[in-house]
VEXZAKOL-174583 format. One record per residue: residue number from 1; residue in three letters; x, y, z of N, C-alpha, C, O in turn. Coordinates in steps of 0.02 Angstrom, whole numbers, plus 50000, padded with zeros to 5 digits. Example, Ala and Ser with C-alpha at 12.3 -4.5 7.8 and 13.67 -1.06 7.14 Angstrom:
BEGIN
{1 ALA {50660 49716 50390} {50615 49775 50390} {50660 49835 50390} {50712 49834 50423}}
{2 SER {50642 49888 50354} {50684 49947 50357} {50645 50002 50394} {50670 50057 50402}}
end
This chain:
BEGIN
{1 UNK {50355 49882 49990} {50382 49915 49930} {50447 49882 49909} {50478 49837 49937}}
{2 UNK {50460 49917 49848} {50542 49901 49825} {50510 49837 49760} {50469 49845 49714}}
{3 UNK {50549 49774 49780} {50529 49731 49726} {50467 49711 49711} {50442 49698 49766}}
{4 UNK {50424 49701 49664} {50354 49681 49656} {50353 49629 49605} {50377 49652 49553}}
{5 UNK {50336 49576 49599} {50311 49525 49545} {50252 49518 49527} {50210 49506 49571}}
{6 UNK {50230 49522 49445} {50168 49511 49432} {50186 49454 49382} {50225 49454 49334}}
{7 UNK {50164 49429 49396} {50186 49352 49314} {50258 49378 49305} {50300 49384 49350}}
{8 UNK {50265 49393 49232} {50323 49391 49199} {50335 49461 49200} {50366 49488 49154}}
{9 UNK {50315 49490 49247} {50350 49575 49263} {50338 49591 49335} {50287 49585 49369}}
{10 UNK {50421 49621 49354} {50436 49640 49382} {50442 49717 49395} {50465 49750 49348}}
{11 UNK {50422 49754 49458} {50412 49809 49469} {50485 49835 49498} {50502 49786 49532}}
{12 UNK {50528 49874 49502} {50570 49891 49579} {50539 49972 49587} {50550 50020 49550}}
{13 UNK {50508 49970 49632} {50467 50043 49634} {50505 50094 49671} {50480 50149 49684}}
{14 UNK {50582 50074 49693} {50612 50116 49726} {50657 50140 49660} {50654 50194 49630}}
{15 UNK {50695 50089 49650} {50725 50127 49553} {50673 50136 49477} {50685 50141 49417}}
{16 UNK {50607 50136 49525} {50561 50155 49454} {50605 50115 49394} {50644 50140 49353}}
{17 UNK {50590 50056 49402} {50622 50013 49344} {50566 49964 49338} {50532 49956 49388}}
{18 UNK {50551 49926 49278} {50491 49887 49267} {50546 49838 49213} {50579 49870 49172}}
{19 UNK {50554 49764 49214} {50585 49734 49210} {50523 49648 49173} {50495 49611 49214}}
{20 UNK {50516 49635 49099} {50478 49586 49073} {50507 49533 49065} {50548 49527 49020}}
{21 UNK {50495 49488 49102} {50546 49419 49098} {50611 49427 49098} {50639 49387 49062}}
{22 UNK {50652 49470 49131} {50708 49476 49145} {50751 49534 49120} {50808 49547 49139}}
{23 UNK {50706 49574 49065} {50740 49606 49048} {50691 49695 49042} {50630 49704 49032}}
{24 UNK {50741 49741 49050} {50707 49796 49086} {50687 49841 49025} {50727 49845 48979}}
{25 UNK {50632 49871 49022} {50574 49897 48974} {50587 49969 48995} {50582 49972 49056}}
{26 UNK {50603 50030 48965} {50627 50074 48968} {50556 50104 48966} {50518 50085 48921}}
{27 UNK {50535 50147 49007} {50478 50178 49043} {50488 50258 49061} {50532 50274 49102}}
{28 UNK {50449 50305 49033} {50447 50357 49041} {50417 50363 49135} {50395 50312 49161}}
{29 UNK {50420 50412 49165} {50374 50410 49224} {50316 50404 49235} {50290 50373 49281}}
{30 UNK {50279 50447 49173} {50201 50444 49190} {50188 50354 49148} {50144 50318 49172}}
{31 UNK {50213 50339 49112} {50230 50265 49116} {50235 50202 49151} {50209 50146 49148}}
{32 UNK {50275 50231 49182} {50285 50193 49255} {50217 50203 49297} {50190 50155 49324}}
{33 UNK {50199 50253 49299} {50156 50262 49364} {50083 50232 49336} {50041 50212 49376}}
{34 UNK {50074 50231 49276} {50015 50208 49252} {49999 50143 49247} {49944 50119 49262}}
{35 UNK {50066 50101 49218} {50106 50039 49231} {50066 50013 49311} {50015 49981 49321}}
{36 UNK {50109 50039 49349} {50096 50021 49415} {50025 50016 49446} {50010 49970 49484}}
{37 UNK {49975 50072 49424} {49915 50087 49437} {49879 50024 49409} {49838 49995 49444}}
{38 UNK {49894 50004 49349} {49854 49963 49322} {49871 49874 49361} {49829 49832 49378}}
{39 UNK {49929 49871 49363} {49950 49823 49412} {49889 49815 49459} {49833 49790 49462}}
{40 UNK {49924 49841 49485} {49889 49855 49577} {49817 49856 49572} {49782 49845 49621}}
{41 UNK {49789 49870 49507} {49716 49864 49490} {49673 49827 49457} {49614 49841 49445}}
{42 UNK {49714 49765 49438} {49721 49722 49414} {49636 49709 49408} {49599 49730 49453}}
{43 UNK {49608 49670 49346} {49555 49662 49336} {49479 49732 49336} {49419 49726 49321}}
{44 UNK {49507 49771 49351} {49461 49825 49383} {49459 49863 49306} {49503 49855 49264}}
{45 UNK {49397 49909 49297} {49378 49938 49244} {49400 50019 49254} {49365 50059 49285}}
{46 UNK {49452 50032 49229} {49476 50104 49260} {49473 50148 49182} {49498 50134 49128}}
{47 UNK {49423 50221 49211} {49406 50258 49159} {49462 50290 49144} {49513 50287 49178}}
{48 UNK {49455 50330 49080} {49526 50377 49066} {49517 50439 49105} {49561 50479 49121}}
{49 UNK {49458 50441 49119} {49461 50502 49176} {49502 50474 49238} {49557 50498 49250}}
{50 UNK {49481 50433 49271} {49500 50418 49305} {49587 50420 49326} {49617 50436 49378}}
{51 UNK {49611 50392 49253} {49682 50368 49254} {49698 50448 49266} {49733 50467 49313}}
{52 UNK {49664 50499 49211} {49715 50568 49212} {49719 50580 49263} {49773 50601 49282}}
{53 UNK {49653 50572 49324} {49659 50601 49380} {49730 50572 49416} {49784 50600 49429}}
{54 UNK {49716 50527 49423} {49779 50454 49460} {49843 50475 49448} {49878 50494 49495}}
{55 UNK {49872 50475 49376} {49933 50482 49355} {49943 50558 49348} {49987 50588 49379}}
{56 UNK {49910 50581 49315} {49921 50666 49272} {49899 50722 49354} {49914 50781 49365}}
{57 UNK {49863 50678 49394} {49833 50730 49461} {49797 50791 49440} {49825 50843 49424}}
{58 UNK {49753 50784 49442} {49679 50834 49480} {49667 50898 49408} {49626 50908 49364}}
{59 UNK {49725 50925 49430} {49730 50978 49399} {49737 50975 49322} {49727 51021 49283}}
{60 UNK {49752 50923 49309} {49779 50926 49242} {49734 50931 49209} {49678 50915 49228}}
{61 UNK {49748 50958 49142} {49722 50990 49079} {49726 50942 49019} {49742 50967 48965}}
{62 UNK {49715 50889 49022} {49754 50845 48971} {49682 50806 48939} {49631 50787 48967}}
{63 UNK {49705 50804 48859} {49646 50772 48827} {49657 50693 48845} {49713 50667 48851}}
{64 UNK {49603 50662 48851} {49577 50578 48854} {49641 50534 48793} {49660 50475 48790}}
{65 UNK {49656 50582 48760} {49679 50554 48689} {49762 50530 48730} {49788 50475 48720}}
{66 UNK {49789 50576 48767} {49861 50553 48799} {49862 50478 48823} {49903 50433 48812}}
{67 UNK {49801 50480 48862} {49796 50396 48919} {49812 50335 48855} {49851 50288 48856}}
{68 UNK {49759 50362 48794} {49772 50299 48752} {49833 50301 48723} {49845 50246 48697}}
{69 UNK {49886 50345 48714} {49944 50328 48676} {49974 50318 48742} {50022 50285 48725}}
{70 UNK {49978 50323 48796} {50034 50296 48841} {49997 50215 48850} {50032 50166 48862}}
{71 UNK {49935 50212 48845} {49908 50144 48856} {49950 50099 48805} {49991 50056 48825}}
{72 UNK {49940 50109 48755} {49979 50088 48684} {50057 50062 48692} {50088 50015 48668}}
{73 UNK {50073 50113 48736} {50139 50131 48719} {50154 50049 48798} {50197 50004 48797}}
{74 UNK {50117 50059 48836} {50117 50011 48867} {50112 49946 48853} {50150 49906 48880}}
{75 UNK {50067 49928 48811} {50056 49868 48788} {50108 49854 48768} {50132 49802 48790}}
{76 UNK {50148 49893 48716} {50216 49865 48662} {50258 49851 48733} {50255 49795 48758}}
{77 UNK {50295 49899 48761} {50344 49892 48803} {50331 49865 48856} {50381 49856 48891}}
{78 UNK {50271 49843 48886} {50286 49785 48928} {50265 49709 48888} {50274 49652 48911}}
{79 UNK {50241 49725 48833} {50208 49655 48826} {50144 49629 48842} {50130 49569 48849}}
{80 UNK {50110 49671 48846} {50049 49644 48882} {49993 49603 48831} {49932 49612 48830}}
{81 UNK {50028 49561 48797} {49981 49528 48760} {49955 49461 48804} {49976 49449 48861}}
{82 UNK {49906 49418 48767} {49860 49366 48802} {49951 49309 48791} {49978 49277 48836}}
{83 UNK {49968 49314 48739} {50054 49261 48754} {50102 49264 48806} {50142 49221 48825}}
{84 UNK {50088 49340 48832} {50140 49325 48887} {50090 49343 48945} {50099 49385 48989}}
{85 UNK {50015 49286 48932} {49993 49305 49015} {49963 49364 49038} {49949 49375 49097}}
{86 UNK {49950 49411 48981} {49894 49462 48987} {49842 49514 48935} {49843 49525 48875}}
{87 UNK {49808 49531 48977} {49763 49580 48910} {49742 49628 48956} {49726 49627 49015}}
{88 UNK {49748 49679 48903} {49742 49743 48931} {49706 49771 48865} {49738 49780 48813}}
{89 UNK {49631 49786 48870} {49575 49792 48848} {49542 49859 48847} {49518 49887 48896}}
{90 UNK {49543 49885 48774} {49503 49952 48807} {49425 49935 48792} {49405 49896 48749}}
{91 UNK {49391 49967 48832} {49319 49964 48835} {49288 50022 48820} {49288 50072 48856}}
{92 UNK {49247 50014 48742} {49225 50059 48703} {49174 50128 48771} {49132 50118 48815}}
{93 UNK {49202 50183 48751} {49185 50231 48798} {49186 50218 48862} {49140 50249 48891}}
{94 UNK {49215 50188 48895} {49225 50164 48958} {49297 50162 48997} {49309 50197 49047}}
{95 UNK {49331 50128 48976} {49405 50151 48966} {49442 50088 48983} {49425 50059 48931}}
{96 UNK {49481 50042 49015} {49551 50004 49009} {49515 49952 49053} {49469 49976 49086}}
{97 UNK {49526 49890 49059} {49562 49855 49112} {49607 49798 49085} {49609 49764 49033}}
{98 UNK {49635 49801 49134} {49705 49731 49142} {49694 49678 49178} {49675 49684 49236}}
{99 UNK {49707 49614 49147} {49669 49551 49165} {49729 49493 49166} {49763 49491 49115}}
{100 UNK {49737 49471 49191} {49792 49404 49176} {49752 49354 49125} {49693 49337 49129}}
{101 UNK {49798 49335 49078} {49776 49298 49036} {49761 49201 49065} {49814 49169 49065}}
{102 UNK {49710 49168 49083} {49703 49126 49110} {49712 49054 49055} {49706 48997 49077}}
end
């Protein structure tokens, strides 16, 4: 734990700070944690059910519609375009994955 490098972002998972080529991307929590999930899951096809379960936990009550505006909201503030080295893809009724851009 603590520092993490993925390409051009940096994790510190002990100050929940997420940091894009040097400079730090201001991240709500469930942000962060979704952030991180998708990291760590790198390439993998993860449903929005799935994510609510992951991030939002079990119980939650939350429409499918939240995952895509924090997804969104991810893309802008970290950058996750194919220019800086990634794509993060939603898959029609299926839901997200994150890929390094090759």
């Amino acid at each position: 734990e603590g520092l993490q490098e993925f390409g051009n972002l940096k994790f510190d998972t002990r100050q929940r700070m997420v940091f894009v080529g040097g400079e730090e991307a201001k991240l709500t929590d469930k942000e962060f944690d979704l952030a991180l999930y998708f990291i760590r899951n790198e390439g993998a096809l993860l449903s929005r059910t799935h994510l609510m379960h992951v991030v939002w936990g079990a119980s939650s009550d939350i429409e499918t519609r939240k995952v895509d505006v924090h997804v969104s909201h991810l893309r802008t503030k970290l950058k996750l375009t194919p220019e800086n080295g990634w794509k993060l893809t939603s898959i029609y009724q299926q839901g997200y994955r994150l890929e390094r851009n090759q």
